[in-house]
C-alpha positions in Angstrom: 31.9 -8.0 -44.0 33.4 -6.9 -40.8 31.2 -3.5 -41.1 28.4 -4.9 -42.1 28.7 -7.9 -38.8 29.2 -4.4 -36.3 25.8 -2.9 -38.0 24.1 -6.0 -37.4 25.1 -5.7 -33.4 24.6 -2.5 -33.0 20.9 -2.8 -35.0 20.3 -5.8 -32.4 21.4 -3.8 -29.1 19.1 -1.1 -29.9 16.1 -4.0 -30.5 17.2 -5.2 -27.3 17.2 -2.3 -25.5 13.9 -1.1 -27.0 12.0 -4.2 -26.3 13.3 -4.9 -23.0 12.5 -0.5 -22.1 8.9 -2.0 -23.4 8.3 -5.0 -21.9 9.3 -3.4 -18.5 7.0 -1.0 -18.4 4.5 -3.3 -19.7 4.7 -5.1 -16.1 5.7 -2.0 -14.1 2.6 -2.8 -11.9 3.9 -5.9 -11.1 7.7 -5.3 -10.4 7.4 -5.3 -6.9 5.9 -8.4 -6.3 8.3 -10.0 -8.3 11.0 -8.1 -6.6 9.6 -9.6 -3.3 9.4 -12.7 -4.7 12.8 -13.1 -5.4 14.1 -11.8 -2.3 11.5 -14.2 -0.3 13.0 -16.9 -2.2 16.5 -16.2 -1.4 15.8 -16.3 1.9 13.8 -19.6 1.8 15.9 -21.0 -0.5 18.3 -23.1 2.2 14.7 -24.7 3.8 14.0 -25.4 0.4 17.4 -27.2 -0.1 16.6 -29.3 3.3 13.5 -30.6 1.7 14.6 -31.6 -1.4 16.2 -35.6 -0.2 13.7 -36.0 2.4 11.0 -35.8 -0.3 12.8 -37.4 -2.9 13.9 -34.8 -5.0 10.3 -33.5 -5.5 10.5 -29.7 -6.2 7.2 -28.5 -7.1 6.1 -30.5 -3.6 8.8 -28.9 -1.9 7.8 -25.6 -2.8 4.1 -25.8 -2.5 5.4 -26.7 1.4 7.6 -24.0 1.6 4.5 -21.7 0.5 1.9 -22.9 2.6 4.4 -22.6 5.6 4.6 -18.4 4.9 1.0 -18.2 4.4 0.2 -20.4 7.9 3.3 -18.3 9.5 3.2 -15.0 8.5 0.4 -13.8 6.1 -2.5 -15.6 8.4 -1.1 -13.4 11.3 -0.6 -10.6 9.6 -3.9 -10.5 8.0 -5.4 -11.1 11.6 -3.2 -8.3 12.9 -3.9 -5.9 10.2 -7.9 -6.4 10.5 -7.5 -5.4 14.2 -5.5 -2.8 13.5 -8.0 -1.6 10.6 -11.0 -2.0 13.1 -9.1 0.0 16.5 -8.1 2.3 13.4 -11.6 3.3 12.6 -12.7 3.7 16.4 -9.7 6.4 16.9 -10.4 7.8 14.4 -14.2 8.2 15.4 -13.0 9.2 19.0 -10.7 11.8 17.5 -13.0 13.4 15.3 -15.6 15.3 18.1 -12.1 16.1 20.3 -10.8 17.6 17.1 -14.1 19.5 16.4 -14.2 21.3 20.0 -10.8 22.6 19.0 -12.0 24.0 16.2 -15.0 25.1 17.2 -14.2 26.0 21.0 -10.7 27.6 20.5 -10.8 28.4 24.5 -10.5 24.3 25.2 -6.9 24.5 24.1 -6.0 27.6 25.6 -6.7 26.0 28.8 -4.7 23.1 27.9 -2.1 25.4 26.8 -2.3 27.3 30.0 -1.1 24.6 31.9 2.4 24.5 30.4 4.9 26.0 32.5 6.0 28.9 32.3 2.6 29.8 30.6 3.4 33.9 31.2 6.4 33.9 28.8 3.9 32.8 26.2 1.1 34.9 26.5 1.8 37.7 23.5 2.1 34.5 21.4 -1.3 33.0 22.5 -3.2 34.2 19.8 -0.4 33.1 17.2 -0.2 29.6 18.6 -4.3 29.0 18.8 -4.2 30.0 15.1 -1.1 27.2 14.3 -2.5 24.9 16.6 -6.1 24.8 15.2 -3.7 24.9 11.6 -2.2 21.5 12.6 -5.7 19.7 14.0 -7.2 20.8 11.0 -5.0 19.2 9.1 -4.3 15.4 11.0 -8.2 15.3 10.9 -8.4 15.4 7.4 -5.3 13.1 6.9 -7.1 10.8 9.7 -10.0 10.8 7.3 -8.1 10.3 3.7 -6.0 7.4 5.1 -9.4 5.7 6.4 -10.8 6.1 3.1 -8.0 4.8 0.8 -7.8 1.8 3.0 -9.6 -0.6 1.3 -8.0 0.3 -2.2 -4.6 -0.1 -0.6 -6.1 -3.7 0.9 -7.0 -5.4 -2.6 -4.1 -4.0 -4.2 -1.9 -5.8 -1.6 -3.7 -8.9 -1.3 -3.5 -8.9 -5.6 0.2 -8.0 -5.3 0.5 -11.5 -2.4 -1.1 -13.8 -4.8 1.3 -12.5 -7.8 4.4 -12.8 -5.2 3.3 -16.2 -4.2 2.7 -17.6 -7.8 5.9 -16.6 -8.9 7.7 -17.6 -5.5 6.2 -21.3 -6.8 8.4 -20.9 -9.9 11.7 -18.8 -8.5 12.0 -21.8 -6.0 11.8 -24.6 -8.5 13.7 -23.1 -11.1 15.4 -20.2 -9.8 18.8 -21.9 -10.5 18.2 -22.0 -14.0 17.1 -18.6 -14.1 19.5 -17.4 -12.7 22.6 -18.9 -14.7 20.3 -17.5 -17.5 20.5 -14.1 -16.4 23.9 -14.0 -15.5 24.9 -15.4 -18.6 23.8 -12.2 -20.6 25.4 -9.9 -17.8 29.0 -9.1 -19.5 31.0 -9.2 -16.1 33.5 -11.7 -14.4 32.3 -14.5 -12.8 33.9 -13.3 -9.2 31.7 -10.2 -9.2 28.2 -11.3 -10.4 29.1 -13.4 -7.1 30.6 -10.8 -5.3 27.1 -8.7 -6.1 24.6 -12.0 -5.3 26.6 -12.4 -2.1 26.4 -9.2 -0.6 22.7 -9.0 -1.8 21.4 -12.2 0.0 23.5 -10.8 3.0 22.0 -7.5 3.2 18.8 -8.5 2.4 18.8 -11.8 5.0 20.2 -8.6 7.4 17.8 -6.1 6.8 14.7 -8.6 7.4 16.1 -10.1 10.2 16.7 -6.7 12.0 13.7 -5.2 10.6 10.7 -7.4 11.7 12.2 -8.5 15.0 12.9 -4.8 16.5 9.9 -4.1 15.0 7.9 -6.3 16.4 9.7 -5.6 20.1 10.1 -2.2 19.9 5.9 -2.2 18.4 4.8 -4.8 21.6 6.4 -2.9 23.7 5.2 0.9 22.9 2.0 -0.9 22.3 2.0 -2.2 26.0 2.6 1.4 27.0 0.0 3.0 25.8 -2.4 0.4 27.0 -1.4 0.7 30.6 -1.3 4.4 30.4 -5.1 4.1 29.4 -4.6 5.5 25.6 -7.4 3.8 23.2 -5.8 2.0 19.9 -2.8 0.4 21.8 -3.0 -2.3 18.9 -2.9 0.2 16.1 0.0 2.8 17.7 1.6 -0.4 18.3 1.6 -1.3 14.9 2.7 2.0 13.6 5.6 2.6 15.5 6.8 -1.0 14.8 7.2 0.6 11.4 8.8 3.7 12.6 11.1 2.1 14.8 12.9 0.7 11.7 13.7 4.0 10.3 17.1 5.8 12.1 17.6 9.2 13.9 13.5 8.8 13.9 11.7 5.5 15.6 9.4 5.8 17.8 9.3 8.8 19.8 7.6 10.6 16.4 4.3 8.6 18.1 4.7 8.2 22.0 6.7 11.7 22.7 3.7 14.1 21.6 1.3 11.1 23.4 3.7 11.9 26.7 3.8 15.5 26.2 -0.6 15.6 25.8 -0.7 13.5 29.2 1.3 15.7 30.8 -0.6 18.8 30.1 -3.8 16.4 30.8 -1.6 16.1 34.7 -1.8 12.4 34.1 1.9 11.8 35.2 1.5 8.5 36.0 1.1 7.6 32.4 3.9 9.8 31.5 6.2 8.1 33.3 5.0 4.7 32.2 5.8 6.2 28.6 8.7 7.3 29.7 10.4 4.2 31.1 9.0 1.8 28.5 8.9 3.5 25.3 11.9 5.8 26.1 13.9 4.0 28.3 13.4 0.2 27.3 12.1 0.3 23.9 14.3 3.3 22.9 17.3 1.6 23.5 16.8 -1.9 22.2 18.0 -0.7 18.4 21.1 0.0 20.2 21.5 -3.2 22.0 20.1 -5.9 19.5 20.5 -4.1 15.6 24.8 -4.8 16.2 24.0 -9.2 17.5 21.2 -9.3 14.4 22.8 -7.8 11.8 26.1 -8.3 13.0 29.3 -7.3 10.1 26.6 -9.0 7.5 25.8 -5.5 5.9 29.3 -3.5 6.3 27.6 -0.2 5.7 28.3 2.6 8.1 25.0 3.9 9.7 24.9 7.1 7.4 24.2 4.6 4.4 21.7 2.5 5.9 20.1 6.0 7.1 19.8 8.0 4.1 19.3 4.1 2.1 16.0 3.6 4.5 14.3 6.9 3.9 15.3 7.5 0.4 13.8 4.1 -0.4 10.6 5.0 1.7 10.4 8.1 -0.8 10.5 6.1 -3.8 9.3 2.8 -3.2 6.8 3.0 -0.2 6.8 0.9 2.5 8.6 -1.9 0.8 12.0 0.7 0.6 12.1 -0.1 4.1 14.0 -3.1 2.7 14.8 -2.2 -1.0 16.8 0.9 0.3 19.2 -0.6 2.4 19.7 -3.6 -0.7 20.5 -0.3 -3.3 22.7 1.0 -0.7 24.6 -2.2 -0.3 24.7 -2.7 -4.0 26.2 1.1 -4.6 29.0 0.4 -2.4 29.2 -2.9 -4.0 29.9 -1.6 -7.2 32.3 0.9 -6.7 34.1 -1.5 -4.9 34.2 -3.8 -8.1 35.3 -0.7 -10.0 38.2 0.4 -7.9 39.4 -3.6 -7.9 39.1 -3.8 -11.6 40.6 -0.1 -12.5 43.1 0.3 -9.4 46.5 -0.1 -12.3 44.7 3.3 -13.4 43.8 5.0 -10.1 46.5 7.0 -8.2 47.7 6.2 -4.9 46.3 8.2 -2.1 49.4 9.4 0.5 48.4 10.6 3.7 46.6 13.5 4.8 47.8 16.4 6.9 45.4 18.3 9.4 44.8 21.9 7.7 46.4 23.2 10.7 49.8 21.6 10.4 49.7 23.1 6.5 48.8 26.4 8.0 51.9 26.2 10.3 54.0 25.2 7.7 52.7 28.0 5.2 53.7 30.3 7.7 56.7 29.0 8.9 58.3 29.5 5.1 56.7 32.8 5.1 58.5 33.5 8.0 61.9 31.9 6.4 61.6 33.9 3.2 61.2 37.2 5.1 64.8 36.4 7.4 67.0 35.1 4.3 66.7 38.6 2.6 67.9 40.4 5.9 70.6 37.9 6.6 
């Protein structure tokens, strides 16, 4: 009887494992959105609470609320913002193209370009070398220019599909997202102080992550954007937008953008525009990570910078855009759990004493050398 109960279990776990492996990648395309929509609702989860009485306890009015509010507030805007980015996109892209083409054509335009760096002598036997790389690296931005224009309206139905999903099942997760979730931490075979430990520190990371994310974004973005515009660059919108994305990944921000746009007006001998790039997108926006990422985020996250470094661009490389966000969340979570494990396995884990420089242990090595080779002569 006993046997025959622990065949049944483990027939059952490998159904369960089977089906869920299957039903998983049945909705692959749609994991995101419902990963979004779950961390939206988390987030809008108190405002929901705050509705509730005041509409006498009507949830699926509540929510509909809650909903319209992100469309009015955030997706109207960012639609808005991304069709002027699209269209200033295009025009860049137009105006690149024939300055790209007398580079490639004209190799002579960039050696005089080039032969207004200083110092210009020391790189004469490498002229030749440098045309070839340069025209290299030309050839190949135009053709990315050109790809990235051309995918852009697949990449714009695909997100718009993937809003509605989020939306529709933001609807739900805010009604019954309680319930849910009880449901799904009922199958989860751990105590109940971690699955809260683990919620916790996700809703904190993630509330952290957005917070910090869109507003030094959107500062650091406005104000590079400002730069170029008053240095004369066309697309101020657009390089705007894109390095409010790059100033939320570390070590990297926005300098990958306005640095080579500094270094191309200087050669130009537009130095007035250099150092209007220089104090605003170098000085000003360059340090605001430093000065505002600490009062946002504050001790919410409790990750050293390394993790939220190598969390941000390893989620970029597998999730997209979105592991701006999802990376940092994994990170949090990994530490997380290897917290949980040392608290629930420390009667098994040995005690750590203190560590010794290597040079003090050196010194001591050789001081008992030293000891051994007097005691026989004594």
């Amino acid at each position: 009887m006993i046997k025959h109960q622990n065949v049944n279990k483990i027939i059952l776990l490998i159904m369960v494992t089977a089906i869920s492996a299957l039903f998983l990648t049945m909705i692959r395309q749609f994991l995101m959105a419902l990963f979004m929509a779950g961390l939206f609702s988390a987030m809008t989860a108190p405002a929901h609470r705050w509705l509730m009485p005041r509409l006498n306890n009507r949830e699926n009015l509540a929510s509909t609320l809650i909903i319209i509010a992100i469309v009015c507030l955030i997706l109207i805007p960012l639609a808005l913002l991304i069709g002027v980015v699209i269209s200033q996109a295009v025009h860049v892209g137009q105006s690149v193209s024939p300055w790209i083409d007398s580079f490639v054509e004209e190799p002579g335009i960039l050696s005089e370009y080039i032969s207004k760096i200083p110092h210009y002598e020391a790189f004469l036997p490498y002229r030749d070398m440098i045309l070839e790389k340069a025209g290299e690296i030309v050839g190949t931005i135009s053709n990315m220019l050109i790809n990235s224009l051309t995918s852009l309206t697949k990449i714009t139905i695909n997100a718009l599909f993937n809003v509605v999903i989020m939306l529709y099942v933001m609807f739900y997760f805010l009604s019954m997202g309680d319930i849910l979730l009880k449901k799904i931490l009922y199958y989860l075979p751990m105590a109940h102080e971690d699955e809260e430990r683990l919620l916790q520190r996700f809703t904190s990371v993630a509330g952290a992550t957005m917070k910090s994310t869109f507003i030094i974004g959107i500062l650091q973005g406005g104000l590079c954007g400002l730069a170029f515009f008053l240095a004369g660059i066309q697309g101020a919108v657009f390089w705007g937008t894109v390095m409010a994305v790059l100033s939320i990944i570390p070590a990297v921000g926005t300098a990958v953008v306005w640095l080579p746009a500094l270094v191309i007006l200087a050669i130009g001998g537009d130095f007035s525009g250099v150092f209007i790039l220089a104090i605003i997108c170098g000085v000003v926006a360059g340090n605001l990570d430093n000065l505002l990422r600490p009062r946002l985020v504050g001790k919410d996250t409790e990750m050293h910078d390394l993790f939220v470094l190598f969390g941000t661009l390893g989620g970029i490389a597998l999730f997209g855009v979105l592991g701006i966000i999802i990376g940092p969340i994994i990170s949090a979570l990994f530490i997380t759990i290897w917290e949980i494990y040392g608290d629930a396995f420390h009667e098994y884990l040995p005690e750590v004493g203190p560590l010794r420089p290597a040079q003090e242990e050196a010194e001591e090595d050789n001081s008992e050398e030293e000891k051994e080779k007097v005691l026989p002569e004594e």
